[in-house]
VOBA-1610 file (N, C-alpha, C; in pm, whole numbers, padded with zeros to 5 digits, always signed):
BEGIN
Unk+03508-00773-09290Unk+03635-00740-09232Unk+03741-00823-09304Unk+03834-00766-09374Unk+03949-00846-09432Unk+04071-00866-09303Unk+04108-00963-09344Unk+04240-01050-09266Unk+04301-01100-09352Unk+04411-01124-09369Unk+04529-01174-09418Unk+04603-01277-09308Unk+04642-01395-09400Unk+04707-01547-09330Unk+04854-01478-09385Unk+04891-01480-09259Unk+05099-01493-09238Unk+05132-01615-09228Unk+05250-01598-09258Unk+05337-01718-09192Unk+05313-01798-09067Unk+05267-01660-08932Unk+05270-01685-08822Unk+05113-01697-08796Unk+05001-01696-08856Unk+04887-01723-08856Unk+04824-01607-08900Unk+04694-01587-08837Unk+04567-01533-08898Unk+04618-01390-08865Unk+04617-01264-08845Unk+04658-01136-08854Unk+04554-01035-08923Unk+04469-00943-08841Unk+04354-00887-08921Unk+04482-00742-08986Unk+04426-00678-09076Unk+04519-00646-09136Unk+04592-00499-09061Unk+04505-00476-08982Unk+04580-00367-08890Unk+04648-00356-08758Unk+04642-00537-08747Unk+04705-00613-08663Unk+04879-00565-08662Unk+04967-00516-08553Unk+05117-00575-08627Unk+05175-00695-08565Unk+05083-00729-08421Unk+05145-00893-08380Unk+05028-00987-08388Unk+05065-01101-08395Unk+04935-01206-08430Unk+04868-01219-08265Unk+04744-01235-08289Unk+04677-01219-08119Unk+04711-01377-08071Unk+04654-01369-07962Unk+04671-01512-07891Unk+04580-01627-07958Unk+04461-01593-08052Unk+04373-01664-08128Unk+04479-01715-08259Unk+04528-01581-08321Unk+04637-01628-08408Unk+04748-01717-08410Unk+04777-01713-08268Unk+04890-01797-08276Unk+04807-02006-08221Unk+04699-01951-08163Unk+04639-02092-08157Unk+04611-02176-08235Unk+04547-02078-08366Unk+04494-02129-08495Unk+04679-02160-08573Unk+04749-02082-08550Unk+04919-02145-08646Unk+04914-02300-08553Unk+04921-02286-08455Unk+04952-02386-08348Unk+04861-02569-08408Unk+04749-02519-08456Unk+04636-02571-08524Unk+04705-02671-08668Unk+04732-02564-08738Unk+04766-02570-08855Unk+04914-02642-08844Unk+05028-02623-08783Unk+05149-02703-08739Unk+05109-02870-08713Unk+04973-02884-08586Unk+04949-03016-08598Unk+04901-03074-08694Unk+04901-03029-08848Unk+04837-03071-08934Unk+04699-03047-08987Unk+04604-02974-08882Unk+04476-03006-08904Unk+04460-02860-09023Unk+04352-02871-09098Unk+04323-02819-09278Unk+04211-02792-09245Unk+04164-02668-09208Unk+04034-02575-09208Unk+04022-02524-09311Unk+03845-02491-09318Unk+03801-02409-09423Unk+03709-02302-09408Unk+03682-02211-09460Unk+03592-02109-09447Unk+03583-02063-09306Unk+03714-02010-09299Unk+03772-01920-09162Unk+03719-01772-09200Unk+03655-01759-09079Unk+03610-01599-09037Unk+03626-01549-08895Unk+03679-01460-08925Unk+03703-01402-08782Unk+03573-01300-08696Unk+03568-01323-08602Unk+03426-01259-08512Unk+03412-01110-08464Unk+03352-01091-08520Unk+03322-00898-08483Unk+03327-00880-08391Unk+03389-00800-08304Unk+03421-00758-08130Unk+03332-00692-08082Unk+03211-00636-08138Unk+03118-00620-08079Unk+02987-00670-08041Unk+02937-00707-07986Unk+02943-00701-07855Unk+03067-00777-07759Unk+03105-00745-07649Unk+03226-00843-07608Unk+03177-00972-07517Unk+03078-01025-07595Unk+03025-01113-07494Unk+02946-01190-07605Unk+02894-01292-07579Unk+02782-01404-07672Unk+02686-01427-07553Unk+02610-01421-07602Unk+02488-01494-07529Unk+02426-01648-07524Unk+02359-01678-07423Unk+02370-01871-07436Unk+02242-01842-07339Unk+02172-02000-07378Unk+02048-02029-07310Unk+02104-02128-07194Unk+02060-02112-07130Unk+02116-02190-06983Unk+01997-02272-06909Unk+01997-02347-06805Unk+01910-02351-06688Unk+01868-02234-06634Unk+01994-02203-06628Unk+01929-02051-06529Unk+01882-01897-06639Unk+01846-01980-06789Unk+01792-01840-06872Unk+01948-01798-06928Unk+01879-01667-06973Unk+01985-01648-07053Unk+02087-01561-06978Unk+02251-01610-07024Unk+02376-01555-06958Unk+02444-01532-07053Unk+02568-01486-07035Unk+02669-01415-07132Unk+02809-01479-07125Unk+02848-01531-07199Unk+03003-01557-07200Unk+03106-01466-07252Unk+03191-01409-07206Unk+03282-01313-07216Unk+03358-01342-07381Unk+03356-01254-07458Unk+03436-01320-07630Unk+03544-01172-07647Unk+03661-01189-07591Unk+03718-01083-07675Unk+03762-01066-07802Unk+03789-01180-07851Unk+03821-01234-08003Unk+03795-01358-08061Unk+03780-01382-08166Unk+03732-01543-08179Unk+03747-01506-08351Unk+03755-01694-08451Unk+03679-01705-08552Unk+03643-01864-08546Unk+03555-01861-08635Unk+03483-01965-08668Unk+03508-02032-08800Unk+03524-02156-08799Unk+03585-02272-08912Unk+03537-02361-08881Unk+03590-02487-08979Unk+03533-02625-09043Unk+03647-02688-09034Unk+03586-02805-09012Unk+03665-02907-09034Unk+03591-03062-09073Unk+03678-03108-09148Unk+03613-03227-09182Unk+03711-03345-09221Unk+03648-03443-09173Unk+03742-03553-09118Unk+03818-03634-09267Unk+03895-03673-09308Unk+03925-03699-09437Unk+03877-03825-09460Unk+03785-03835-09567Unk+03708-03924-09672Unk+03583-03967-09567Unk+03560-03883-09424Unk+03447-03956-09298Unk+03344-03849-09355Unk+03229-03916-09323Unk+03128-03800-09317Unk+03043-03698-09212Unk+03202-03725-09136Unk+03165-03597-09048Unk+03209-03413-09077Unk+03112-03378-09048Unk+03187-03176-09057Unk+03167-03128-08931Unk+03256-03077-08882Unk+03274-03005-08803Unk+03295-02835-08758Unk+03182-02773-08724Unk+03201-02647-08711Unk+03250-02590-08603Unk+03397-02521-08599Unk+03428-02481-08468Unk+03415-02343-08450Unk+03427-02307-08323Unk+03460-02163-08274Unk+03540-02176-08145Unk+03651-02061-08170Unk+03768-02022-08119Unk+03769-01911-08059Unk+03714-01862-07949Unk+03680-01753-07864Unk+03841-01727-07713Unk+03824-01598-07732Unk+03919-01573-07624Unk+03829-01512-07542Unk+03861-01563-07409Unk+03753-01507-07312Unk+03855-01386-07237Unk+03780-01348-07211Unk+03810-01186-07093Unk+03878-01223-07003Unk+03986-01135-06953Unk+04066-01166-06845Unk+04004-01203-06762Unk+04056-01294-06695Unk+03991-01344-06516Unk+03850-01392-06552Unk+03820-01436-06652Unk+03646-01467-06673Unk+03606-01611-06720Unk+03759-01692-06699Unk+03738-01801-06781Unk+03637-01931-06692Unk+03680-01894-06580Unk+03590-02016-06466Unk+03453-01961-06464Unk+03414-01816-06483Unk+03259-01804-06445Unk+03220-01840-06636Unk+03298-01795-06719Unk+03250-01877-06873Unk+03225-02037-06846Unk+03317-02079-06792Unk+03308-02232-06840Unk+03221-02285-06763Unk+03137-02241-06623Unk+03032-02250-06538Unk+02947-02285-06655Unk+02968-02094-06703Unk+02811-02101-06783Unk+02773-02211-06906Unk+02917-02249-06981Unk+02883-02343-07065Unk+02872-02517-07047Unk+02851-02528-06935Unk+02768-02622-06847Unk+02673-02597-06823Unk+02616-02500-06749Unk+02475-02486-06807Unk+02423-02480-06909Unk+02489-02410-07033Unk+02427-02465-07134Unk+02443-02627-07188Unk+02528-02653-07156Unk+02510-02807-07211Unk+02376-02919-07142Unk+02350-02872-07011Unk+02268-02903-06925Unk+02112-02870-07006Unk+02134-02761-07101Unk+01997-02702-07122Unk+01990-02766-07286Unk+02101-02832-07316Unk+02086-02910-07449Unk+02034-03045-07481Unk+02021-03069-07309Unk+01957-03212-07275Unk+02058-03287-07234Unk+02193-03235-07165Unk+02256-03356-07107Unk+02190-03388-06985Unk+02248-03547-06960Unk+02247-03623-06889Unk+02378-03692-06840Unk+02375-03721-06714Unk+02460-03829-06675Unk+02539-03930-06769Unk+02475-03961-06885Unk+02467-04052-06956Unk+02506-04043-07079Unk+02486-03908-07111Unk+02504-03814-07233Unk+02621-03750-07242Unk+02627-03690-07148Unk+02735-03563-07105Unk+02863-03628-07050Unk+02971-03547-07066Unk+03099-03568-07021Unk+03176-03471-06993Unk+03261-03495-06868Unk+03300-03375-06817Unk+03432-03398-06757Unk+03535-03410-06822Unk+03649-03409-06737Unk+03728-03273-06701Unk+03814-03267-06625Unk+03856-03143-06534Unk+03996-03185-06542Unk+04107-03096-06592Unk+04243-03071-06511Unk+04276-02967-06496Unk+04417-02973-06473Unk+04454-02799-06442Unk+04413-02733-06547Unk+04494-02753-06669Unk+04489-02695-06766Unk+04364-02727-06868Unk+04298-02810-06910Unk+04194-02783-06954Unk+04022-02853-06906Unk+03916-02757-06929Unk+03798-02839-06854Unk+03737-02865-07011Unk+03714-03055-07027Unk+03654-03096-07126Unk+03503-03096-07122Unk+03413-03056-07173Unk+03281-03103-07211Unk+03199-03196-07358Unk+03179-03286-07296Unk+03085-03371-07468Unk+03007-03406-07422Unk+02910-03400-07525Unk+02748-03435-07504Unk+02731-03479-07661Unk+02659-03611-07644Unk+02619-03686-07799Unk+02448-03657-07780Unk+02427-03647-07899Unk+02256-03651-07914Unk+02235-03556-07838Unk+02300-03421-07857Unk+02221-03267-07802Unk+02106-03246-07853Unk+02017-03186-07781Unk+01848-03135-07828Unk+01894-03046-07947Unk+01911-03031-08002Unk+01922-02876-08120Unk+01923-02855-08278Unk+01923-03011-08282Unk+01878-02965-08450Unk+01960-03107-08528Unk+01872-03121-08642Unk+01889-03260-08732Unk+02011-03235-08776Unk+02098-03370-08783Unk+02196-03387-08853Unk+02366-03343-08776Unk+02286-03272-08625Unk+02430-03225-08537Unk+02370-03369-08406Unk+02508-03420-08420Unk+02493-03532-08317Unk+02606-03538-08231Unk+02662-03429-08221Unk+02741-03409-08070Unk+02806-03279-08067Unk+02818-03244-07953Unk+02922-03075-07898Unk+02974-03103-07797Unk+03082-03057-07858Unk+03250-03083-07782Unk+03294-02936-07753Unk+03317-02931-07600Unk+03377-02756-07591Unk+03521-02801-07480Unk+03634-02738-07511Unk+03766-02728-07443Unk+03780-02632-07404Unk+03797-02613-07301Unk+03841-02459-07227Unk+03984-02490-07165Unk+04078-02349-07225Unk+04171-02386-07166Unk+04223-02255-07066Unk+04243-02334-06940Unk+04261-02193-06827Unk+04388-02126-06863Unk+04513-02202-06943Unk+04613-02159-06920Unk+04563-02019-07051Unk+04535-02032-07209Unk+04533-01944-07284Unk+04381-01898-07256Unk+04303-01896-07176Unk+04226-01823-07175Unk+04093-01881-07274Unk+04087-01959-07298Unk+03993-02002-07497Unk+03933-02092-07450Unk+03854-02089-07558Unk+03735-02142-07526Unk+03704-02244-07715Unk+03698-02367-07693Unk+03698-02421-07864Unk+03583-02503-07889Unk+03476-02450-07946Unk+03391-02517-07927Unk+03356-02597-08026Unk+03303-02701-08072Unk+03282-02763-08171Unk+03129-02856-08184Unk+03072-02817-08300Unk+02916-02861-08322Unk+02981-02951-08467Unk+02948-03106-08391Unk+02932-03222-08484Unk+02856-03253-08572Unk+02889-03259-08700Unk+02758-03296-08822Unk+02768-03424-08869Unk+02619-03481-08876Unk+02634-03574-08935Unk+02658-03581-09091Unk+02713-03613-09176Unk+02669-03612-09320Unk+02608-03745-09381Unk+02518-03720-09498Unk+02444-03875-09530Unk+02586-03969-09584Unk+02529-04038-09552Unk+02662-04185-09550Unk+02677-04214-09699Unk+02821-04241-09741Unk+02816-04260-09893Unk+02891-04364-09868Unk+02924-04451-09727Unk+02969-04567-09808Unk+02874-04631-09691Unk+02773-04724-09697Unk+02683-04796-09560Unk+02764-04847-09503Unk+02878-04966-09546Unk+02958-05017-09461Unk+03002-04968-09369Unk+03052-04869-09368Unk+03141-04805-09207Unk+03064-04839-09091Unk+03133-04826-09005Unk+03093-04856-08874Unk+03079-04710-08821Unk+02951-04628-08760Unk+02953-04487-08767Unk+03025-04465-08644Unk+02964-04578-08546Unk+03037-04517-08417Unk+03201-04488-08394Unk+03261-04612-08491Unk+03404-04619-08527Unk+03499-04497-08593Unk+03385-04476-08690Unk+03364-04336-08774Unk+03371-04165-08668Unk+03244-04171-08580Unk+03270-04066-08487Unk+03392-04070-08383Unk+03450-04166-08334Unk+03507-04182-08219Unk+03653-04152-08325Unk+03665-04242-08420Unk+03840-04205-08506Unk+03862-04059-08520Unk+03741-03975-08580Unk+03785-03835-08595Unk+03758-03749-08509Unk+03741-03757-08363Unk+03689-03726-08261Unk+03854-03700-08204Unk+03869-03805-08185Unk+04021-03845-08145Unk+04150-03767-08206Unk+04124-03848-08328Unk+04244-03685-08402Unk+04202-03527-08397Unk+04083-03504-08399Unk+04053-03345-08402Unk+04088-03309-08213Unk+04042-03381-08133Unk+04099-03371-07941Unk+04229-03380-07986Unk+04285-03463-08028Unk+04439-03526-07969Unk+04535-03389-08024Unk+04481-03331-08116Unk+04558-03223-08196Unk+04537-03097-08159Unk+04401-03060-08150Unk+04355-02922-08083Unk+04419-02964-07929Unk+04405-03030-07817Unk+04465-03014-07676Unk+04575-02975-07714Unk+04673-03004-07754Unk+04795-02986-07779Unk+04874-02850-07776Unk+04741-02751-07870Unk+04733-02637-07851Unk+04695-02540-07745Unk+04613-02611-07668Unk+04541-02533-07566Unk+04582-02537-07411
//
């Protein structure tokens, strides 16, 4: 599927106004942050599927793409996805992606969960799911409807000195402090 980048953001080409994903991702790009290998998500099916406690459930996706990010000169990468959920569907989505975080091996201890009006935070470090991803970060925001999810990579260390935890928590911080902003 071709898309074309406007002025005003991402725009698939038979688009004539930028969707609400488009203008999140300009919104993105204004705070500075420099993605790469942006693709936008096929609308069919209108839903994703997720492993849960309670098995498998569906989260509502009417539009979404998926990008990178990576922290400058850190060796972290970051893969996000930018999903618009279905009208009126955003509280039974963001249920479900607590259960999945639950089914990734959080804990009390692990997991994090803050709540406001406008957005419900989730992080979990050391998720069950695979070498070299050492945390997932998801923002849901009630007011635009979205859903931003982000799978943390580790990369092999090219300088030993750093301090990693210093390392995760600095670009943790600018990639939250900039994406909320938007959401």
């Amino acid at each position: 599927m071709a898309f074309s980048f406007m002025h005003c953001g991402l725009a698939t080409a038979s688009d004539a106004e930028p969707s609400a994903i488009d203008n999140t991702m300009t919104c993105f790009r204004e705070q500075g942050l420099q993605f790469s290998d942006l693709t936008r998500r096929q609308n069919n099916p209108a839903y994703r599927t997720v492993q849960t406690t309670q098995g498998t459930e569906k989260i509502s996706v009417t539009d979404g793409v998926r990008f990178f990010w990576s922290a400058a000169g850190q060796q972290i990468r970051i893969k996000l996805h930018l999903e618009q959920s279905a009208n009126g569907q955003i509280a039974s989505d963001a249920d479900i992606i607590a259960r999945e975080y639950q089914k990734f091996g959080a804990t009390p201890e692990t997991m994090t969960r803050n709540i406001t009006p406008a957005i419900t935070e989730l992080g979990l470090r050391n998720p069950v799911l695979g070498k070299g991803l050492v945390g997932v970060h998801s923002l849901i925001s009630a007011k635009r409807q979205q859903i931003l999810t982000m799978y943390i990579n580790w990369l092999p260390a090219q300088d030993a000195t750093q301090d990693n935890e210093a390392v995760y928590s600095a670009a943790m911080s600018e990639l939250l402090t900039k994406t909320k902003a938007c959401l």
